[in-house]
C-alpha positions as CSV (number, residue, x, y, z in Angstrom):
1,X,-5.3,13.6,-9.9
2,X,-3.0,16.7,-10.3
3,X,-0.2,14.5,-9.6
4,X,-0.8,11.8,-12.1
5,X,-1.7,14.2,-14.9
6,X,2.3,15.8,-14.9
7,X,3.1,12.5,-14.7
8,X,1.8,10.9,-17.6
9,X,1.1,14.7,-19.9
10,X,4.1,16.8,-19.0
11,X,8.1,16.1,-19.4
12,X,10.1,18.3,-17.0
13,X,13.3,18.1,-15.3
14,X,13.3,15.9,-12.5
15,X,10.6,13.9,-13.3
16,X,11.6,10.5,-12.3
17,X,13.1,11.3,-9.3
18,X,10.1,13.2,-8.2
19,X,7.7,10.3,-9.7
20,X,9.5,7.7,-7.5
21,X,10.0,9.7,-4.3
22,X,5.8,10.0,-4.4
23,X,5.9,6.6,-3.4
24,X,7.9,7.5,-0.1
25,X,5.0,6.5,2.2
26,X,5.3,3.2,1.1
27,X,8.4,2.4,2.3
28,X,7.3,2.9,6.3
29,X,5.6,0.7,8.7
30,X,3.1,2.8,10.4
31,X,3.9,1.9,13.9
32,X,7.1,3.2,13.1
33,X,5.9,6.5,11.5
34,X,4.1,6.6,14.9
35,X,7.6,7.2,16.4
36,X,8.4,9.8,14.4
37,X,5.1,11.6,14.6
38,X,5.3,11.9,18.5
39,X,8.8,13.3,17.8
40,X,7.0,15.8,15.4
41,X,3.8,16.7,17.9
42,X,4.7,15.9,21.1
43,X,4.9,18.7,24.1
44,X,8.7,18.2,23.9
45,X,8.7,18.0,19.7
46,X,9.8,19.7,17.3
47,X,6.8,21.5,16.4
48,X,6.8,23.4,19.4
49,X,9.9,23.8,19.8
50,X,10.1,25.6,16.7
51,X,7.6,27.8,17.9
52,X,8.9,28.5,21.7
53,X,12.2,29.7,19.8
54,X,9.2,32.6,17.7
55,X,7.8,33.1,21.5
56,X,4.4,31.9,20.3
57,X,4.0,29.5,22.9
58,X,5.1,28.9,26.4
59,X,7.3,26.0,26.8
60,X,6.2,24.6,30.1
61,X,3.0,24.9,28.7
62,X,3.3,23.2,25.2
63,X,0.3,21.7,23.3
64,X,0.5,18.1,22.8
65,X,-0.7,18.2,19.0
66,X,-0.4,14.2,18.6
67,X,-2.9,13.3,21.4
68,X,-5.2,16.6,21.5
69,X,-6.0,16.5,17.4
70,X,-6.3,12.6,17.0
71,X,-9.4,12.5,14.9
72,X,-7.4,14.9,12.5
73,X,-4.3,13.4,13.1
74,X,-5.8,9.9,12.0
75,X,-7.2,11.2,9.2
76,X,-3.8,13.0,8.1
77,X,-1.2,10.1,8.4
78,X,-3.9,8.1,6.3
79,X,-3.8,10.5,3.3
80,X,-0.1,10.8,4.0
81,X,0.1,7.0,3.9
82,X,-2.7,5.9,1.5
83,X,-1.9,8.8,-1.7
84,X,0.4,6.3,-3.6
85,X,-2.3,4.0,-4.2
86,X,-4.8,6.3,-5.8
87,X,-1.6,8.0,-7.5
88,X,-0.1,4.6,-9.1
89,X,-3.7,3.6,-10.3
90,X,-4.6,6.8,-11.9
91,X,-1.2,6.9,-14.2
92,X,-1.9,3.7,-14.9
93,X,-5.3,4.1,-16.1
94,X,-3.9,7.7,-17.8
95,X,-1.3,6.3,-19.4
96,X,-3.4,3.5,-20.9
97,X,-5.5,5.7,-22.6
98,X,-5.7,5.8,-26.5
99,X,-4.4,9.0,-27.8
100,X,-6.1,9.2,-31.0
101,X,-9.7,9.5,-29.1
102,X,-8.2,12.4,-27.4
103,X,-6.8,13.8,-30.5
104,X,-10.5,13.2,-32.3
105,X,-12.0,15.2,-29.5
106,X,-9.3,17.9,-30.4
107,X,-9.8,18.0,-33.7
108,X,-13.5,18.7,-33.3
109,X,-13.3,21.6,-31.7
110,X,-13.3,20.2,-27.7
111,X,-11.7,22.5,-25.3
112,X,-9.3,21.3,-22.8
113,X,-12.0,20.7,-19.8
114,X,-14.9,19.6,-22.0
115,X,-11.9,16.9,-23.4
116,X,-11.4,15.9,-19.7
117,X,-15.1,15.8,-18.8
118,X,-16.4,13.9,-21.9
119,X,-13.2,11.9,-22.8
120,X,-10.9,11.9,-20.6
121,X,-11.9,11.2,-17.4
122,X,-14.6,8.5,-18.2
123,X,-12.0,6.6,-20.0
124,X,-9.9,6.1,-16.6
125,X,-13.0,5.5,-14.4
126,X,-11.9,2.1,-13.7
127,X,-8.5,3.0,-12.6
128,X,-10.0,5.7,-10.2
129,X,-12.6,3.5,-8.9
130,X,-9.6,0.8,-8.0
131,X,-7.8,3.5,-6.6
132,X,-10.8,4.9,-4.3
133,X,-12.0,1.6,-3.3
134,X,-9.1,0.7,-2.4
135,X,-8.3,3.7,-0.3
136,X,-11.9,3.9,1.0
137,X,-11.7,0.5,2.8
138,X,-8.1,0.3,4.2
139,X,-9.0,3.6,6.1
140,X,-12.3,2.4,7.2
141,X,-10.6,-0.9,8.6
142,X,-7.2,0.4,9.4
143,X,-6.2,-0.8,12.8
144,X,-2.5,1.0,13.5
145,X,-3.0,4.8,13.0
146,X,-5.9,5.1,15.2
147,X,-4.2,2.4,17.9
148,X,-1.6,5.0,17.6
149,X,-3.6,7.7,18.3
150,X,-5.1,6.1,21.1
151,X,-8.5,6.5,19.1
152,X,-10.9,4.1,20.1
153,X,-14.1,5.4,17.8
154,X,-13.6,3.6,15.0
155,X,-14.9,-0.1,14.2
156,X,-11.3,-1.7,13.9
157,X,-9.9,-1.0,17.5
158,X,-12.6,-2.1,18.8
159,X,-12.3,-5.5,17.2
160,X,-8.9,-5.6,18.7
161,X,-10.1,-4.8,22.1
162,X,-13.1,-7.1,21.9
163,X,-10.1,-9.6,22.0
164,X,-8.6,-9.3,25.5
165,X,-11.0,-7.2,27.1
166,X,-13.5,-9.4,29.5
167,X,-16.7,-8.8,29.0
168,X,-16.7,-7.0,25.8
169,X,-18.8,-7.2,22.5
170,X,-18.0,-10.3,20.9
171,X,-15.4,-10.2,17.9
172,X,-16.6,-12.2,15.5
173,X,-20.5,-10.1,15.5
174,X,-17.9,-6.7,15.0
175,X,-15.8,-8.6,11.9
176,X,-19.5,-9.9,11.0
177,X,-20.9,-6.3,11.0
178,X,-17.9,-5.0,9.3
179,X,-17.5,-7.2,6.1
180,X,-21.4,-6.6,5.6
181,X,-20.8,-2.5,5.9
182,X,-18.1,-3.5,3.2
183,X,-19.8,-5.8,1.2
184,X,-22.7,-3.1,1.0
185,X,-20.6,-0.1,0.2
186,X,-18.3,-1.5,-2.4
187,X,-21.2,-2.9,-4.5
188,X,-22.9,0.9,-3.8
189,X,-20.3,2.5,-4.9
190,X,-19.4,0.3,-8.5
191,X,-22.9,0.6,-9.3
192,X,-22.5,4.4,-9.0
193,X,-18.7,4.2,-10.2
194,X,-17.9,1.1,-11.1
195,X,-20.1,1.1,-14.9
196,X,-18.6,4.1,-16.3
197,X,-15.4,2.3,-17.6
198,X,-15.4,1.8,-21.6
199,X,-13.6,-0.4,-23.3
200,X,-10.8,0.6,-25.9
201,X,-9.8,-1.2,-29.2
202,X,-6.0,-2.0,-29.8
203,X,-3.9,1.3,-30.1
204,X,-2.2,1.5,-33.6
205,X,-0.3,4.3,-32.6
206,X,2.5,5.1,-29.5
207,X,1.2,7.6,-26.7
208,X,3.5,10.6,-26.7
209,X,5.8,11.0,-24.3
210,X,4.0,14.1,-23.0
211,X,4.8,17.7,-24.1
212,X,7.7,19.6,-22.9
213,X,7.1,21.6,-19.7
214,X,8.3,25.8,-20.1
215,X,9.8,27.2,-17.2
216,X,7.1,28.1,-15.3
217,X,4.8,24.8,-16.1
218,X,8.5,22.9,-14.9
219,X,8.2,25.6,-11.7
220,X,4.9,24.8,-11.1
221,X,5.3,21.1,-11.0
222,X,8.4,21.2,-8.8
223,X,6.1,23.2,-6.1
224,X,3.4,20.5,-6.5
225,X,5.5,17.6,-6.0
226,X,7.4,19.0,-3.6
227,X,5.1,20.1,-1.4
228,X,3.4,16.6,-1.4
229,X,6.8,14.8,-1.2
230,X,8.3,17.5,2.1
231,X,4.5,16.4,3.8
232,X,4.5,12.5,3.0
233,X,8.4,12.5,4.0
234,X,8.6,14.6,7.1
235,X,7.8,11.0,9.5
236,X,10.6,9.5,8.2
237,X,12.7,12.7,8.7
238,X,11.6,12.3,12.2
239,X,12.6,8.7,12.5
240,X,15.7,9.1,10.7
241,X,16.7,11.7,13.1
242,X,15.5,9.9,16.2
243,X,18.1,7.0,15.0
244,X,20.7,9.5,15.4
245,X,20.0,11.3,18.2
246,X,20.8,11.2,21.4
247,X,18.3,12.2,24.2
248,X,16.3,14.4,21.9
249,X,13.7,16.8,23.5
250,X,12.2,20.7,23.7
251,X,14.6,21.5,20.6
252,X,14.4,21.9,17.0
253,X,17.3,19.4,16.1
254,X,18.9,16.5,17.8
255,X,21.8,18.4,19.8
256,X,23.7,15.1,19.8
257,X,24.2,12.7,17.1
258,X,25.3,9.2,17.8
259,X,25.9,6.3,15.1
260,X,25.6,3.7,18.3
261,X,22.1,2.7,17.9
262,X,22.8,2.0,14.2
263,X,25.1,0.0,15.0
264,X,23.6,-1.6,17.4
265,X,20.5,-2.8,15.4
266,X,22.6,-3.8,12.7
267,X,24.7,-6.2,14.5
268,X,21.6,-7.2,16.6
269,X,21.0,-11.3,15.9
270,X,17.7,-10.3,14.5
271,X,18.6,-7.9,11.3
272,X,19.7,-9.8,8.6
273,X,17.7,-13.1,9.0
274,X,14.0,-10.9,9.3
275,X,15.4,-9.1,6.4
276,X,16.2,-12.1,4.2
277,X,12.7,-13.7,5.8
278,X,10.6,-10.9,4.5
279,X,12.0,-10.6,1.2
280,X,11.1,-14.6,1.1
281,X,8.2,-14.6,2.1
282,X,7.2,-10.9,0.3
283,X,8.4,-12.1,-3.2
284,X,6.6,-15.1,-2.7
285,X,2.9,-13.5,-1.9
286,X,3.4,-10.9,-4.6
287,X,4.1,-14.1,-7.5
288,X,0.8,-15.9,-5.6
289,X,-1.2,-12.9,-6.3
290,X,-0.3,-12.5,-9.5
291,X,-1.3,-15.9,-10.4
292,X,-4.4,-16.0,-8.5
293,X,-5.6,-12.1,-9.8
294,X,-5.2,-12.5,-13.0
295,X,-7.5,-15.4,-12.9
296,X,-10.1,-13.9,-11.3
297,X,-10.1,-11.1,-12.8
298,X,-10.7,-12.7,-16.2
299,X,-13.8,-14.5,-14.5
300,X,-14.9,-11.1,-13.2
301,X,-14.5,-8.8,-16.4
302,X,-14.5,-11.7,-19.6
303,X,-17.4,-13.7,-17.8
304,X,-20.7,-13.8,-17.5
305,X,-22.3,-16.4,-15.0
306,X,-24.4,-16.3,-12.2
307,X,-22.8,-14.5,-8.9
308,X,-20.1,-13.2,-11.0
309,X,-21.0,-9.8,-8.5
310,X,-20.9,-11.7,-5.5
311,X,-17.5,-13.5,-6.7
312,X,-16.3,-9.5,-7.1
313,X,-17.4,-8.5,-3.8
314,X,-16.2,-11.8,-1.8
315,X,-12.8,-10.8,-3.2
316,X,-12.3,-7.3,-1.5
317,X,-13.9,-8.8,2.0
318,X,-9.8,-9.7,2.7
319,X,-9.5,-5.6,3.5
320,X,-12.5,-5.7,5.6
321,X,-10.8,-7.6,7.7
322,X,-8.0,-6.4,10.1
323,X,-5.2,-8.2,9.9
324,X,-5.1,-9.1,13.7
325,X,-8.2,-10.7,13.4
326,X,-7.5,-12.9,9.9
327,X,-3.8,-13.8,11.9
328,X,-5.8,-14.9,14.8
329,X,-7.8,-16.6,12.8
330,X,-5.3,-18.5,11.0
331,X,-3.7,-18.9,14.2
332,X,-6.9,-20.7,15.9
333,X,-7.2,-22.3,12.7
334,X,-4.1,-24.2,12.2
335,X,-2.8,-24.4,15.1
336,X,-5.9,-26.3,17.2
337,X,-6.3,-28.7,14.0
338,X,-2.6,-29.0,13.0
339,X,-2.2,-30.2,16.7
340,X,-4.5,-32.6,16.8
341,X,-3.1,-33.8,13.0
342,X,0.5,-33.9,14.1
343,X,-0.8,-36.5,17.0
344,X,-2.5,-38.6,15.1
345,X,0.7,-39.0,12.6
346,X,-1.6,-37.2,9.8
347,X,0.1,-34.2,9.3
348,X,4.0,-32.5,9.4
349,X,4.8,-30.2,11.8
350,X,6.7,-28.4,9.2
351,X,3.8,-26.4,7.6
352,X,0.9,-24.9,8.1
353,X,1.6,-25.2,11.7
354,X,2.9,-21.6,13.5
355,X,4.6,-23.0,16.6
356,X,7.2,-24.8,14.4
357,X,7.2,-23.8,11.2
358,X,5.0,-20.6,10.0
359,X,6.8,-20.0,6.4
360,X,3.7,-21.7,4.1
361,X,1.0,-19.4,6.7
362,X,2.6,-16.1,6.6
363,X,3.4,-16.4,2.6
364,X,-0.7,-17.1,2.6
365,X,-1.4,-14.5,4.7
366,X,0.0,-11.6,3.2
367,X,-0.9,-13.3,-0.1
368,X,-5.0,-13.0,1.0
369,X,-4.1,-9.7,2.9
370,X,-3.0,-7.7,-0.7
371,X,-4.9,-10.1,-3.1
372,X,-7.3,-7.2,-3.8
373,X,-4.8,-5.2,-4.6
374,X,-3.7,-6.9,-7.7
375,X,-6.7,-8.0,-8.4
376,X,-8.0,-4.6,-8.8
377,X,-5.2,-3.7,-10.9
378,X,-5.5,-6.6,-13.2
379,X,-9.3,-5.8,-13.1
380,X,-9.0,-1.8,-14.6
381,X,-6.4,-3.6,-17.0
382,X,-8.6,-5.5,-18.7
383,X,-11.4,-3.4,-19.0
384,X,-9.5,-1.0,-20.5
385,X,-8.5,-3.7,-23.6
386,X,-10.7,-5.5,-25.7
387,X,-11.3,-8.9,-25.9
388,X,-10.8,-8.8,-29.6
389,X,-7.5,-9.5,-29.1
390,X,-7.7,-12.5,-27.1
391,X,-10.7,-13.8,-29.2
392,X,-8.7,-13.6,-32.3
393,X,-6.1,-15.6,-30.6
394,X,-8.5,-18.6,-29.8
395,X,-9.5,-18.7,-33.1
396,X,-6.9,-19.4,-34.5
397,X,-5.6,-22.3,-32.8
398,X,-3.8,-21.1,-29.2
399,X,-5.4,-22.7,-26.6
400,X,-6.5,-20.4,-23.5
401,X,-3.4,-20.6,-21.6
402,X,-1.4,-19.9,-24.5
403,X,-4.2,-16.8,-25.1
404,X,-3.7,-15.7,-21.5
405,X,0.6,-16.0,-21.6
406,X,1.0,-14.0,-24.9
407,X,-1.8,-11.9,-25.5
408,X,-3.7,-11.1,-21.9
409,X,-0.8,-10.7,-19.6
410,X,1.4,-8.4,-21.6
411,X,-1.7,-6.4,-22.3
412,X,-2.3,-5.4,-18.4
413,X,1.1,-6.1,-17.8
414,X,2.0,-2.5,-16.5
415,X,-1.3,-2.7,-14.0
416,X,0.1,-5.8,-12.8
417,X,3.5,-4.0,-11.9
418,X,1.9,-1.4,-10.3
419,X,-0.6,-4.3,-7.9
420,X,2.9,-5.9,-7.8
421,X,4.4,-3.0,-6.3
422,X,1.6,-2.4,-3.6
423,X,1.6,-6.4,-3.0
424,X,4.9,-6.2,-2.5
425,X,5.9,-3.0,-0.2
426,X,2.4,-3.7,1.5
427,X,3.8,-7.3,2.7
428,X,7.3,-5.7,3.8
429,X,5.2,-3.6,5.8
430,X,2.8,-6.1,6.8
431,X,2.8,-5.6,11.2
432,X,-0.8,-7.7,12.7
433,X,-0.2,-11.4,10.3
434,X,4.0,-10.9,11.4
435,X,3.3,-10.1,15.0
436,X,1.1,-13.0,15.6
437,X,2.1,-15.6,13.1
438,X,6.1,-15.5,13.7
439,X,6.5,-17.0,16.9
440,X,10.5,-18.5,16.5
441,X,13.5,-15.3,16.1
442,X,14.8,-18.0,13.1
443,X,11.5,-16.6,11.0
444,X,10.8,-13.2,12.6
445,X,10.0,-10.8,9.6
446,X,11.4,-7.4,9.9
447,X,8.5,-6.2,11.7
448,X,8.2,-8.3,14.1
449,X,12.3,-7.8,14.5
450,X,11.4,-4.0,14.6
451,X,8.6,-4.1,17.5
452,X,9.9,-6.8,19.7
453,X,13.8,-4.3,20.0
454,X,10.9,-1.7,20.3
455,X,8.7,-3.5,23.0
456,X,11.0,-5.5,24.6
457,X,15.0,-5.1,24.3
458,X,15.8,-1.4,23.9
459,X,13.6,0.9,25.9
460,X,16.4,2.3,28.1
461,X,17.3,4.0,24.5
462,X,14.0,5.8,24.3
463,X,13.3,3.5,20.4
464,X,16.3,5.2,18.7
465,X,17.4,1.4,17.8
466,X,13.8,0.6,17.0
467,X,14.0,3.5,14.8
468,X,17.2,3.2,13.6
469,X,15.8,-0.1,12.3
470,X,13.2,1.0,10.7
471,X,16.1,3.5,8.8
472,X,17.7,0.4,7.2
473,X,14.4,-0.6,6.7
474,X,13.1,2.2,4.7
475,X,16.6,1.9,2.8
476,X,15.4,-1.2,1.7
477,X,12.4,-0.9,0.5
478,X,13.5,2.5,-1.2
479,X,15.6,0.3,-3.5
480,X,12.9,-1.7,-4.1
481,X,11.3,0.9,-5.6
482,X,13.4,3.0,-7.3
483,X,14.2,-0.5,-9.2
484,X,10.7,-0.8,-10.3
485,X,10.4,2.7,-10.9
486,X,13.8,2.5,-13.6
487,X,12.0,-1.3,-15.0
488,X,8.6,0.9,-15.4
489,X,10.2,3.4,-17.2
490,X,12.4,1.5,-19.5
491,X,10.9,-1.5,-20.6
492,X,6.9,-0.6,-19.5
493,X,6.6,2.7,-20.9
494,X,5.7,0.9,-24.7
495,X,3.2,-0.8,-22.7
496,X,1.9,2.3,-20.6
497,X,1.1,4.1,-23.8
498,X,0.9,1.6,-26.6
């Protein structure tokens, strides 16, 4: 909240740099981040390193922090990870707020919290309950931190044990149990949540651009920022390093630094094709979202019919589900049917069919993996506009998809970025769907590139080419970004405060 309120109120130096490097957690798959942690926390890490060279601890005897702490660990990276969701949903719902209802509050005599308590803050509930839904049930059905941990607690592993271990409780009653915990809680918590969203008229007037920041308000941000940033970054420090080190263990920094195992994963078969494959197939699930989320969430917010809840609830259930499980599914799905099909002469072996060709399944998978995403965004959107706008459209003549090009779209249009961004980076990053679905190098994704030099090819160089990798990776991605981050703030910002 701290964050997204210097966003949107305050103009300092620095701001868009420090805006765009918030979303740094984004840009790293988490079994990735995993090597980077054990760099951090192992016995032989950094962390005590650094404190064997103060003489607080005794370096034969070193703590190891990443397996003794795992519950806290787990909880951590997930905040570390998870942040930019919350963060790109609250500006968005901040910066879509009319001004001249904060400036009548001013004007009759409100002070700065009761502004925030009675105006403020009830205005973006549906951007902060998109954000801590959203939050709320990818921790609860995350599968890769706690694998990483080696935490076993938590409903999600044991789904994924369930699978090869004889003997134990059957899958489909834990995915069962688990998208009725979901379906429970996330209608629980928009009852409680969910109605305090109002509705705003068409602004006549431009936002602001926020007030200038003094010195000290410009310090004061910097510290804030920072500090978030330095936490959120330091796995990818530790990856980065690990790419360039050389035998690295019991010291504070790499004592050698090599550019071989960059080399070596760029001019590795795998690199460029999984990095041209998961733009594809990325680009392609973010512009099937879009389509599909705007949709519903017209149904959901501009409708009123009979299961219209359940229709709002069945839409999240793709986040109760861990990915392993859906890709399995699909998996068991289309492969046992497509066979039979393709014998019978009734079907191609060209799609929908993951031993040959798994293009059209992985683009659907990630599609229904991050559909919530944008549909949440599109979702807080609309029910921050009025359907004035779109009414007075109908009447006069435009038919409904006309309505929803011109009128609907560009109104939400800077929610739909931000869904698009998470659909997007989230599907770059997607590991359990690539891992299972890509069974052919020709369409490996970059994860699945990533893990099989990590699993398979390079462990004589203790995953410095894995994690070299994942550098160019991150690289990547951080383009990505930063791009959307420049298009948001040159050609959105009308549309963030108009």
């Amino acid at each position: 909240m701290p964050l997204a309120l210097a966003n949107v109120r305050l103009k300092f130096a620095g701001k868009g740099l420090l805006s765009a490097m918030l979303l740094v957690p984004m840009i790293l798959p988490p079994f990735v981040g995993a090597i980077g942690m054990r760099q951090l926390l192992g016995p032989q890490g950094v962390l005590n390193a650094a404190l064997a060279a103060l003489g607080l601890v005794d370096p034969a005897a070193a703590t190891d922090w990443f397996m003794e702490h795992r519950f806290l660990g787990v909880v951590v990276l997930q905040t570390l990870h998870l942040y930019p969701i919350m963060y790109l949903n609250l500006v968005a719902a901040l910066a879509n707020i009319d001004p001249s209802l904060e400036d009548a509050a001013r004007n009759l005599g409100a002070s700065r919290t009761t502004l925030f308590r009675r105006v403020t803050f009830p205005l973006m509930v549906p951007g902060y309950f998109a954000g801590a839904i959203l939050v709320f049930l990818w921790s609860m059905t995350d599968l890769g931190t706690p694998l990483m941990f080696e935490f076993r607690d938590v409903i999600a592993v044991q789904i994924f044990n369930s699978i090869y271990e004889a003997g134990a409780p059957d899958p489909n009653a834990l995915v069962l149990l688990l998208l009725a915990m979901v379906a429970v809680i996330y209608y629980g918590a928009k009852l409680i949540l969910g109605r305090g969203g109002h509705e705003m008229m068409a602004r006549s007037v431009q936002a602001p651009a926020g007030r200038r920041a003094g010195a000290a308000a410009t310090f004061a941000c910097w510290m804030l920022f920072g500090a978030v940033i330095l936490a959120a970054a330091m796995p990818h420090l530790m990856v980065i390093l690990t790419s360039f080190s050389d035998q690295w263990s019991g010291t504070v920094l790499p004592p050698i630094l090599t550019t071989a195992h960059h080399r070596e994963a760029l001019s590795h078969d795998l690199t460029l094709p999984s990095i041209r494959n998961s733009f594809f197939y990325s680009l392609a699930a973010t512009g099937l979202c879009a389509v599909v989320a705007i949709w519903v969430a017209q149904l959901l917010v501009r409708r009123r019919f009979l299961g219209r809840h359940l229709l709002d609830a069945m839409v999240m259930l793709p986040l109760a589900i861990p990915g392993l499980v859906l890709a399995f599914g699909y998996l068991n799905c289309y492969y046992g049917i497509g066979k039979h099909l393709v014998d019978w002469g009734l079907w191609s072996r060209n799609y929908l069919y993951p031993e040959a060709n798994p293009i059209l399944l992985l683009i659907v998978a990630y599609a229904v993996r991050r559909l919530p995403y944008m549909v949440r965004s599109a979702v807080a959107g609309l029910q921050q506009t009025s359907r004035t706008l779109e009414e007075a459209s109908l009447n006069v003549g435009a038919s409904p998809l006309r309505t929803l090009l011109r009128i609907t779209v560009p109104l939400v249009a800077a929610n739909l970025i931000a869904g698009g961004i998470l659909v997007f980076t989230f599907s770059m990053l997607e590991v359990s769907d690539s891992l299972v679905l890509a069974k052919t190098r020709e369409f490996y994704p970059l994860t699945k590139a990533i893990w099989q030099m990590f699993t398979d090819e390079f462990r004589t160089f203790q995953y410095a080419v894995s994690s070299a990798l994942g550098v160019w990776a991150m690289v990547l991605l951080a383009v990505s970004l930063l791009v959307s981050s420049r298009l948001l703030g040159r050609k959105m910002g009308a549309i963030f405060r108009a």
